[in-house]
C-alpha positions as CSV (number, residue, x, y, z in Angstrom):
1,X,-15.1,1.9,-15.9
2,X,-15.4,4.6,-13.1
3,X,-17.0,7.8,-15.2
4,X,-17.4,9.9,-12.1
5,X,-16.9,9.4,-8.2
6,X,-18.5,12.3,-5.9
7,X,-17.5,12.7,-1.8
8,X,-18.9,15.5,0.6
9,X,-18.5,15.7,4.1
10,X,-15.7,13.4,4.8
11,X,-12.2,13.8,6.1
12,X,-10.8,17.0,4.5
13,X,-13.2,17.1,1.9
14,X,-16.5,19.6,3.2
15,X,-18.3,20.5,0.1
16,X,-19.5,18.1,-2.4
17,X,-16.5,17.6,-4.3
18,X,-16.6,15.4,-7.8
19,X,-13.8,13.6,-10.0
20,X,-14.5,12.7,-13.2
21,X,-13.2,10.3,-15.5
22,X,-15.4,11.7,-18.6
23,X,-13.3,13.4,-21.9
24,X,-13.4,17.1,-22.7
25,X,-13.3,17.6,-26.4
26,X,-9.7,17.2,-26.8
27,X,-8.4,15.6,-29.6
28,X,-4.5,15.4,-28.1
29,X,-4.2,11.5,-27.6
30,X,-7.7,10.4,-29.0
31,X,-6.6,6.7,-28.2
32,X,-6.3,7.9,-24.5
33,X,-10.2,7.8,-24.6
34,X,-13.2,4.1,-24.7
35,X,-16.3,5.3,-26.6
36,X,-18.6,3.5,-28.1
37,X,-20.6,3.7,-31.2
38,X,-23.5,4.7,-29.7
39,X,-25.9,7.6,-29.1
40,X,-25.7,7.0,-25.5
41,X,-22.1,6.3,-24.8
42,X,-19.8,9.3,-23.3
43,X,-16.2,9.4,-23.9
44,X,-14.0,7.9,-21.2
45,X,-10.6,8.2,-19.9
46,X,-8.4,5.4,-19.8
47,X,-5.9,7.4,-17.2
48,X,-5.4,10.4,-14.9
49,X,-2.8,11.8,-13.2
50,X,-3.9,13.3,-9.2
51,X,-1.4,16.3,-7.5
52,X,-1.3,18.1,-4.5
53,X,0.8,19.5,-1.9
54,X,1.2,17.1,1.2
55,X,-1.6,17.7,3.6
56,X,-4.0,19.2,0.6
57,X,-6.5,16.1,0.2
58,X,-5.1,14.1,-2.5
59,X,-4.7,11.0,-0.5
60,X,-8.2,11.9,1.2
61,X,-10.0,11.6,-2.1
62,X,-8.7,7.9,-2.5
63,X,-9.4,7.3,1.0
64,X,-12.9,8.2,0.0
65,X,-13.2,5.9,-2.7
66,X,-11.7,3.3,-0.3
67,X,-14.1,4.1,2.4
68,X,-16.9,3.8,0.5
69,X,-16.0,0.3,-1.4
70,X,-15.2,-1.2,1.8
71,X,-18.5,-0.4,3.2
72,X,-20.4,-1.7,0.0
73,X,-18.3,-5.2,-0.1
74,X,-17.7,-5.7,3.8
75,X,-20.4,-4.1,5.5
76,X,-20.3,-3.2,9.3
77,X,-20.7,-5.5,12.4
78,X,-24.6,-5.5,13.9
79,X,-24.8,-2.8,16.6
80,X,-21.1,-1.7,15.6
81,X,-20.7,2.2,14.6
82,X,-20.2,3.0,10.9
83,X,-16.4,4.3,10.9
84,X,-16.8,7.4,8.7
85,X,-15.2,10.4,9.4
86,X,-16.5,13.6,8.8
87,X,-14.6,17.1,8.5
88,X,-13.5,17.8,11.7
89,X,-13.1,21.8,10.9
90,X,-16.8,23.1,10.7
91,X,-19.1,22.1,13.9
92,X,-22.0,21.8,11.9
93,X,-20.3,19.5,9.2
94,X,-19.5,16.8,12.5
95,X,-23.6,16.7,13.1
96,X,-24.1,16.0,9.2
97,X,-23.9,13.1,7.3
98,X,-21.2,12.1,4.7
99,X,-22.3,11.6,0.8
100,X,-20.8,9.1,-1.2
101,X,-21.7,8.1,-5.0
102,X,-20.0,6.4,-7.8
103,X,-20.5,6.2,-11.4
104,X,-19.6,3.7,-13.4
105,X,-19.9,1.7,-16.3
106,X,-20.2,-2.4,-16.3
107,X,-21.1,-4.7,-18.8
108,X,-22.9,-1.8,-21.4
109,X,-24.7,-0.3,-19.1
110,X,-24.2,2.9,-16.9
111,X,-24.9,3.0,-13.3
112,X,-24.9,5.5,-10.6
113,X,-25.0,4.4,-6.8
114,X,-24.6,6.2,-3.9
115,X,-25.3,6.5,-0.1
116,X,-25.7,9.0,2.6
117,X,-24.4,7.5,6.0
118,X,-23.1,8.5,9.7
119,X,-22.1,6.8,12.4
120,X,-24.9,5.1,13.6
121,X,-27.0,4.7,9.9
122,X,-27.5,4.7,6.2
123,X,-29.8,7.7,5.7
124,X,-30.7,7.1,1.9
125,X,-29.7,4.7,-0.9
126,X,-29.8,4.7,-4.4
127,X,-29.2,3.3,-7.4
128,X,-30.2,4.3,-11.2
129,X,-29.1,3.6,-14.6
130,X,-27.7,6.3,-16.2
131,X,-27.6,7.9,-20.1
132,X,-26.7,10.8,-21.8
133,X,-29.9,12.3,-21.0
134,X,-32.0,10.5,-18.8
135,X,-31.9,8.3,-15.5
136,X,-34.1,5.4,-14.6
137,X,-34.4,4.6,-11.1
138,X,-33.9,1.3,-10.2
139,X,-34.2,1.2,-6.4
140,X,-34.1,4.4,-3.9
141,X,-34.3,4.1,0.5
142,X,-34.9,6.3,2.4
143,X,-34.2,5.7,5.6
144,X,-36.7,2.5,5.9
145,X,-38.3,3.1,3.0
146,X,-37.8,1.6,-0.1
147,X,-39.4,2.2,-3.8
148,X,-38.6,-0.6,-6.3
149,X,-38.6,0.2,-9.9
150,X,-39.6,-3.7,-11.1
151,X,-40.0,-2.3,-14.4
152,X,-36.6,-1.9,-15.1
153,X,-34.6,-4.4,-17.5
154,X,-32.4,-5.2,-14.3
155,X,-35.6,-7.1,-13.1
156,X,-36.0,-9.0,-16.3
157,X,-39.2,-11.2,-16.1
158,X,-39.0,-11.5,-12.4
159,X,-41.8,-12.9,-10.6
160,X,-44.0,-11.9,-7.9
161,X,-42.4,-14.4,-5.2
162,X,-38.7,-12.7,-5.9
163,X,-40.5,-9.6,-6.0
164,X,-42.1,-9.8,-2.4
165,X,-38.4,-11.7,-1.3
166,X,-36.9,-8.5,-2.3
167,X,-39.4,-6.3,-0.8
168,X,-38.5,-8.2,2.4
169,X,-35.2,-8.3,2.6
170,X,-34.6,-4.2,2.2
171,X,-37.5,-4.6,5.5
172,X,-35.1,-6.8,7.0
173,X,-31.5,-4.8,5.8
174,X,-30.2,-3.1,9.5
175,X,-30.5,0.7,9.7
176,X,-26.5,0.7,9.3
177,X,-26.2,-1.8,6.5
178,X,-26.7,-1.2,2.5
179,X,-29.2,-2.6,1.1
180,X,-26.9,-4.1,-2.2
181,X,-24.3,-5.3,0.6
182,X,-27.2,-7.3,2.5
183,X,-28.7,-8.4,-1.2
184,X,-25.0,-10.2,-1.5
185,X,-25.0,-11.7,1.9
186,X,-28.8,-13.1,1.1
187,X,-27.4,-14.3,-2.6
188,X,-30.2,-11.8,-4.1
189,X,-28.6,-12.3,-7.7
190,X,-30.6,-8.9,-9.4
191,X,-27.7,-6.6,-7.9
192,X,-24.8,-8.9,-8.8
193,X,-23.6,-7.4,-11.2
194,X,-23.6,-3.9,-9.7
195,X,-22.2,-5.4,-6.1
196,X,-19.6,-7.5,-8.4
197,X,-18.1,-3.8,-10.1
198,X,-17.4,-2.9,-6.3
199,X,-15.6,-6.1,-5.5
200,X,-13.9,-7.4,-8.6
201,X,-13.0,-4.4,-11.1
202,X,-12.3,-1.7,-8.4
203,X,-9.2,-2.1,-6.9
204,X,-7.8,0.3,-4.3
205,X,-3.9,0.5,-3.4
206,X,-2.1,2.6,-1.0
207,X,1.8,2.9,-0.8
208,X,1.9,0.1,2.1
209,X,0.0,-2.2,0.0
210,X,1.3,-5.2,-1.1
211,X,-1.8,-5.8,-3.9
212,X,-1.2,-9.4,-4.6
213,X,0.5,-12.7,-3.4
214,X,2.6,-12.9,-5.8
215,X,3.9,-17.0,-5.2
216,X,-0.3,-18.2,-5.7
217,X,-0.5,-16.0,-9.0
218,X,2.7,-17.3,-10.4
219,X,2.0,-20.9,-9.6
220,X,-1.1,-21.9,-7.7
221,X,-3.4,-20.2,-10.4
222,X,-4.0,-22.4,-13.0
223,X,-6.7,-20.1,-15.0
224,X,-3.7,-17.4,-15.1
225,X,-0.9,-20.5,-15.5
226,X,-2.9,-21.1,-18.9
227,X,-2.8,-17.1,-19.9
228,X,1.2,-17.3,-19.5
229,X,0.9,-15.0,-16.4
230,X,4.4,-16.1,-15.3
231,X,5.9,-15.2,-19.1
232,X,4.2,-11.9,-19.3
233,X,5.5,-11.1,-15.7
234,X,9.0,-11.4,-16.6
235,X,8.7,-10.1,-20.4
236,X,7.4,-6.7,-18.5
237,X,10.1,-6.7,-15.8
238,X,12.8,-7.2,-18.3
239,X,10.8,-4.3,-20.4
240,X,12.1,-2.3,-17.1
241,X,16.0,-3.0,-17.8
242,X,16.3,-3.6,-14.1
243,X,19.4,-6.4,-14.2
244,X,16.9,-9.4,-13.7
245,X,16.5,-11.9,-15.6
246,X,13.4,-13.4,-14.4
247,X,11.5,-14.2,-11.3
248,X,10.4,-18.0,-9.9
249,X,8.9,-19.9,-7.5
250,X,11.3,-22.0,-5.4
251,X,9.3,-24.6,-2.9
252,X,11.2,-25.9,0.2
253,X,10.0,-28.5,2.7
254,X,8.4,-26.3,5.7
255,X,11.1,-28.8,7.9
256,X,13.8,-27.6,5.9
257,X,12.7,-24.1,5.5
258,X,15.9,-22.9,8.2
259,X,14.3,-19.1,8.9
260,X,11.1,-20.3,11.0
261,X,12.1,-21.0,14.2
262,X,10.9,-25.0,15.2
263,X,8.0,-23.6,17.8
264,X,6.4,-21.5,14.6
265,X,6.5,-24.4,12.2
266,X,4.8,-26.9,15.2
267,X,2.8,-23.9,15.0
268,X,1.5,-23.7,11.8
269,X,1.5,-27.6,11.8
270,X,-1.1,-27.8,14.4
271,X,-2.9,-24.5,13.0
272,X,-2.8,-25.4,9.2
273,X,-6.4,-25.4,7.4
274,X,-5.6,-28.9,5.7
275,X,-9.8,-29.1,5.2
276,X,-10.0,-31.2,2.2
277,X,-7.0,-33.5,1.5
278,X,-7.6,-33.0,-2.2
279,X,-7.1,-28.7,-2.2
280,X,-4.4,-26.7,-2.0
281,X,-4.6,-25.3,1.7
282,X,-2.7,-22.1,2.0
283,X,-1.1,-20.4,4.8
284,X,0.5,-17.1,4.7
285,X,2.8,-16.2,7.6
286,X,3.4,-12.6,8.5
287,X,7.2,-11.6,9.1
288,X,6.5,-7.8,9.2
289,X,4.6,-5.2,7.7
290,X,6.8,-5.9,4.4
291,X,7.1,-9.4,4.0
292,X,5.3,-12.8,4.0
293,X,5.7,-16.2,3.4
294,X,3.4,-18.6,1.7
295,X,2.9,-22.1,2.5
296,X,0.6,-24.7,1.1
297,X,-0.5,-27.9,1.8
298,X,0.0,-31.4,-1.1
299,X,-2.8,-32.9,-2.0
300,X,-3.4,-36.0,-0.6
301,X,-0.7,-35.7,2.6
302,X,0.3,-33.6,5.6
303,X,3.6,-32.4,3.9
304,X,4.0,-28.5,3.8
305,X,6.1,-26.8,1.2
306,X,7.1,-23.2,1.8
307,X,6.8,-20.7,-1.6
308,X,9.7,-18.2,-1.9
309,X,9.8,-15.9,-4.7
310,X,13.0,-15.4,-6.0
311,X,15.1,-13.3,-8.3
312,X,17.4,-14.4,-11.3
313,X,20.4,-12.2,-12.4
314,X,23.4,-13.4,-14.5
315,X,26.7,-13.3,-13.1
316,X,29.3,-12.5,-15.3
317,X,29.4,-16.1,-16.8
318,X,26.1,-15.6,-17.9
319,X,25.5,-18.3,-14.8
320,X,21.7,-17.8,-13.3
321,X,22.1,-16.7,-9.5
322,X,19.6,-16.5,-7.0
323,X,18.3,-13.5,-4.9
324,X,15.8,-13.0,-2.2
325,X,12.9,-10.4,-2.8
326,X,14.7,-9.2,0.5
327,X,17.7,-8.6,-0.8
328,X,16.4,-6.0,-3.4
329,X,15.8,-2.2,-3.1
330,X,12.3,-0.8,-2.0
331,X,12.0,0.8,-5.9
332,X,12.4,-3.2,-7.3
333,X,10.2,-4.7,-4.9
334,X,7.8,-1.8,-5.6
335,X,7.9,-2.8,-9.0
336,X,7.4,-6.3,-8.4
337,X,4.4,-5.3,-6.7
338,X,2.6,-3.7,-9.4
339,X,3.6,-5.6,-12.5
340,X,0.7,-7.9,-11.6
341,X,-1.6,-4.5,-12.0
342,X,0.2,-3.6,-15.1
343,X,-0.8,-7.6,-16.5
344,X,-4.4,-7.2,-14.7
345,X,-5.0,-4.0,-16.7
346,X,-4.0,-5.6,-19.9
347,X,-6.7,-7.7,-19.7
348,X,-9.0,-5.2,-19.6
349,X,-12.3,-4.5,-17.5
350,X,-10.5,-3.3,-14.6
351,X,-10.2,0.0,-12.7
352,X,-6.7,0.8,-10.5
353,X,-6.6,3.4,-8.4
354,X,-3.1,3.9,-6.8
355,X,-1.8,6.4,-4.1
356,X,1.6,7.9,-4.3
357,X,2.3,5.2,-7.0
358,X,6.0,6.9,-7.6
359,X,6.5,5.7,-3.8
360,X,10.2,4.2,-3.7
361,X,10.2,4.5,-8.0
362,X,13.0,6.6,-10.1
363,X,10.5,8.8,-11.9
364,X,11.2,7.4,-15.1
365,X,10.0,4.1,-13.7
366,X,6.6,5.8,-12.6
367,X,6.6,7.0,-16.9
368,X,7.3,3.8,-17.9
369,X,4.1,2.3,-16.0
370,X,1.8,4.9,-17.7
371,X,3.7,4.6,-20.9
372,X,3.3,0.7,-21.0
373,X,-0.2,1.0,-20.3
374,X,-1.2,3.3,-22.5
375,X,0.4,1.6,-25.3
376,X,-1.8,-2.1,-24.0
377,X,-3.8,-4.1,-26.6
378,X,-6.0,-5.4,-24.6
379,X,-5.6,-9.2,-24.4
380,X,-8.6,-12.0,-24.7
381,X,-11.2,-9.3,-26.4
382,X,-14.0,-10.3,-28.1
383,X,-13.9,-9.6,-31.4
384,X,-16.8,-6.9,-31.5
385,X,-15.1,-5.2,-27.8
386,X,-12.3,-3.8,-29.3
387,X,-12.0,-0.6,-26.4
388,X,-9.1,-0.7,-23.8
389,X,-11.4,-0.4,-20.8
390,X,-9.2,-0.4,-17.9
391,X,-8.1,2.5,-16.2
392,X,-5.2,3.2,-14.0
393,X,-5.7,6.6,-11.4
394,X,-3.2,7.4,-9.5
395,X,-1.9,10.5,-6.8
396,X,1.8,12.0,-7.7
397,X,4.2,14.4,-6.9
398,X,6.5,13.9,-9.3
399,X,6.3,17.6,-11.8
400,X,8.2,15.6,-14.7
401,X,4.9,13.6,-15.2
402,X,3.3,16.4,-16.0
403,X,3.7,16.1,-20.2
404,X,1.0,16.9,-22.2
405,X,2.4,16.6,-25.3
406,X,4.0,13.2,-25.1
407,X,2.3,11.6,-22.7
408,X,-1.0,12.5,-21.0
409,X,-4.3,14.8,-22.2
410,X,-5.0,18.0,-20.2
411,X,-8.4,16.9,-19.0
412,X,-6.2,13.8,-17.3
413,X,-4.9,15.8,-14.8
414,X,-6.0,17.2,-11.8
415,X,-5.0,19.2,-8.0
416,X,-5.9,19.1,-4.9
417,X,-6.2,21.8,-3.1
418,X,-7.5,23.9,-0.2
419,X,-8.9,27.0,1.1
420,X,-8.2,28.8,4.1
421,X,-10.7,26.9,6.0
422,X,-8.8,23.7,5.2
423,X,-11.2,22.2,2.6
424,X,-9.7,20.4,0.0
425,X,-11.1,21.7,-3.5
426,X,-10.4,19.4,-6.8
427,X,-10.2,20.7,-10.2
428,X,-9.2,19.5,-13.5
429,X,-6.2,21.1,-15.9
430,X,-9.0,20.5,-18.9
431,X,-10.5,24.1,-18.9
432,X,-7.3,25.9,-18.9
433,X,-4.8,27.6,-22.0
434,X,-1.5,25.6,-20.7
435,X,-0.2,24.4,-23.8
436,X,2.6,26.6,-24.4
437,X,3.4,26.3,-20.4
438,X,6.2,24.5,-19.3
439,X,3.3,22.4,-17.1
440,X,6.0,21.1,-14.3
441,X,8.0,24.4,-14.0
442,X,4.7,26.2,-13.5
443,X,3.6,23.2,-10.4
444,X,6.8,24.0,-8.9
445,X,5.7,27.8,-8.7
446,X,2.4,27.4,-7.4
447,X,0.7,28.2,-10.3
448,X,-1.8,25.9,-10.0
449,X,-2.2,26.4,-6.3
450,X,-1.4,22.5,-5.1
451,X,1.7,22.7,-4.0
452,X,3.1,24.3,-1.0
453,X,4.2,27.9,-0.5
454,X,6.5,28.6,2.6
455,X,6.7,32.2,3.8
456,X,9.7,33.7,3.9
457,X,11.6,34.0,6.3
458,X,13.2,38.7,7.1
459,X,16.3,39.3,7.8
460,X,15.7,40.4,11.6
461,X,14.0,37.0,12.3
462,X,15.5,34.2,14.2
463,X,16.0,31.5,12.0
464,X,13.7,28.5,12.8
465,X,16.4,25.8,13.3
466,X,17.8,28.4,15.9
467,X,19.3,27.3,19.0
């Protein structure tokens, strides 16, 4: 679970600016919040709700978080530049370097890892367990120098050879690589865990995403066959009363698959990654920035099957017919898009973070995502886990979301703002007396200084749309 996630120095954002995940003493929606039964565990939200006025920085604080993950899971090219971008507005701030730090919690334990980075190099690293009062170093660089805390529990009866491997690779680790992104690519299996948070429960989306292929998770994926994956998709999108009945998979010979032209099927004939005759070889073919097709080899021949998802409505016979993803609106395929989120974060262990995730949605769509959420039992618990640790974040505009008496906490939402020197500011709606406000009329009005406010325009000036 992401507790806190701190940015300074990068695209709109100049000071150190923090977003935290951690309660306020609230007791609206208790159920809204994962603690455990411990003297060490702080209260967590499960959600939170991001606004701001176009332009203000909301989009800029997910970029951050994207920034940042992609460096720590992909890395950077040898003698390539580091692609951060610092605020542009202050001349001193474009000669600094950018701050980044997360903290999380994975697997019982809480973490907090960071990095200070510009173009050209990683200036320090760190990385430290965290508790209510305390913080254990576990490994700190500065620069090329590194200090190793082996007496941490993270280095669990290690021995003197890993140790000195260890000690050699962070020598080793290029002046603009991490030092946990070179431990994965040398399969140093101490920082795992932490490396895995980054690249398995943090996912990132932005309103041109298209998250997951849908045609592999409803067919190829036999771990998520075995879960009912395919079931649970279609129980939620019939939840959302959008006149489906059901998605499926049709499969269609690649030679009798009529929209590839015959030169892009010789194509991906000659191209195709057949490997290993016994796998499932995919191929995924770009139409356009919205749409793809999947195709995948059979085991044990050169035969190529092309996977279409496809809609089912009734016709007024009750007869099943058969629609194209195409052929729907932007706000269903949206929807389409994220039910595999909404399935993921039922599972648990997970962290979403979604920009402008009303994008092409009737607002009472966007509700209904938070509303089915917050109302998960997390699936396949053990039976002494019984916390719903996911989270879904996400950026808004839409004012009728704002409800915090039916649907969210106070301390779960948060604006975006900025000063007059164009930094983007962040605060939280927990420390404020807002409960008898009507929360979206009071948006609208600027009350909470993240929205826009347009000067008016006197009588004796030309109008701006003026010939």
């Amino acid at each position: 679970m992401l507790i806190r996630f701190t940015v300074e120095n990068f695209l709109s954002f100049n000071e150190r600016t923090e977003f935290t995940m951690i309660a306020s003493p609230d007791n609206n929606h208790r159920d809204h919040v994962v603690q455990e039964d411990n003297k060490e565990s702080i209260g967590l939200l499960r959600t939170s709700l991001i606004y701001g006025a176009t332009n203000a920085g909301k989009s800029n604080l997910i970029k951050a978080m994207k920034f940042a993950q992609d460096f720590i899971v992909d890395g950077v090219d040898k003698n390539k530049n580091i692609k951060v971008s610092p605020f542009k507005r202050d001349q001193d701030s474009l000669k600094k370097p950018s701050r980044f730090e997360f903290e999380f919690k994975h697997h019982q334990k809480q973490y907090a890892y960071g990095f200070i980075i510009d173009s050209t190099q990683v200036y320090e690293e760190w990385l430290f367990e965290i508790g209510i009062n305390q913080e254990k170093s576990i490994y700190e660089r500065n620069g090329n120098d590194y200090q190793f805390n082996f007496k941490h529990s993270l280095f669990r009866d290690i021995k003197d050879k890993e140790k000195t491997r260890i000690e050699f690779e962070s020598e080793s680790t290029r002046q603009n690589l991490l030092f946990l992104t070179n431990c994965k690519e040398r399969r140093i299996e101490y920082f795992e865990n932490i490396y895995n948070w980054f690249s398995n429960v943090l996912t990132i989306l932005f309103p041109e995403s298209k998250p997951f292929a849908l045609p592999l998770l409803l067919k190829d994926n036999e771990k998520l066959l075995n879960q009912g994956f395919l079931k649970k998709f279609n129980k939620l999108l019939k939840s959302l009363d959008l006149g489906i009945e059901k998605v499926d998979i049709n499969e269609i010979d690649l030679e009798k698959y009529e929209r590839i032209p015959l030169e892009v099927k010789e194509m991906i004939q000659e191209e195709f990654p057949y490997h290993d005759e016994t796998a499932n070889a995919i191929f995924i073919l770009a139409r356009n920035k919205d749409s793809s097709l999947m195709i995948r080899s059979i085991p044990g021949s050169k035969a190529l099957k092309v996977m279409k998802l496809v809609i089912i409505k009734h016709d007024k016979n009750k007869k099943e017919v058969l629609f194209e993803i195409e052929e729907e609106s932007d706000g269903t395929q949206r929807i389409i898009d994220l039910i595999p989120m909404l399935i993921k974060l039922s599972q648990g262990d997970v962290v979403f973070v979604v920009d402008e995730i009303e994008r092409s949605l009737h607002v009472l769509l966007a509700r209904k995502i938070f509303e089915l959420f917050l109302d998960f039992e997390i699936e396949n618990q053990n039976q002494n886990d019984k916390l719903h640790n996911s989270q879904l974040i996400a950026t808004t505009h839409q004012a009728i979301l704002l409800d915090i008496k039916e649907l969210f906490r106070k301390d779960e939402i948060w604006f975006i703002g900025q000063d007059k020197h164009g930094q983007s500011i962040a605060y939280s709606l927990a420390n404020t007396d807002v409960e008898n406000l009507d929360l979206a009329k009071g948006y609208i009005n600027g009350r909470f200084g993240a929205i826009h406010s347009f000067p008016e325009i006197k009588n004796d000036e030309e109008p701006i749309l003026a010939k």
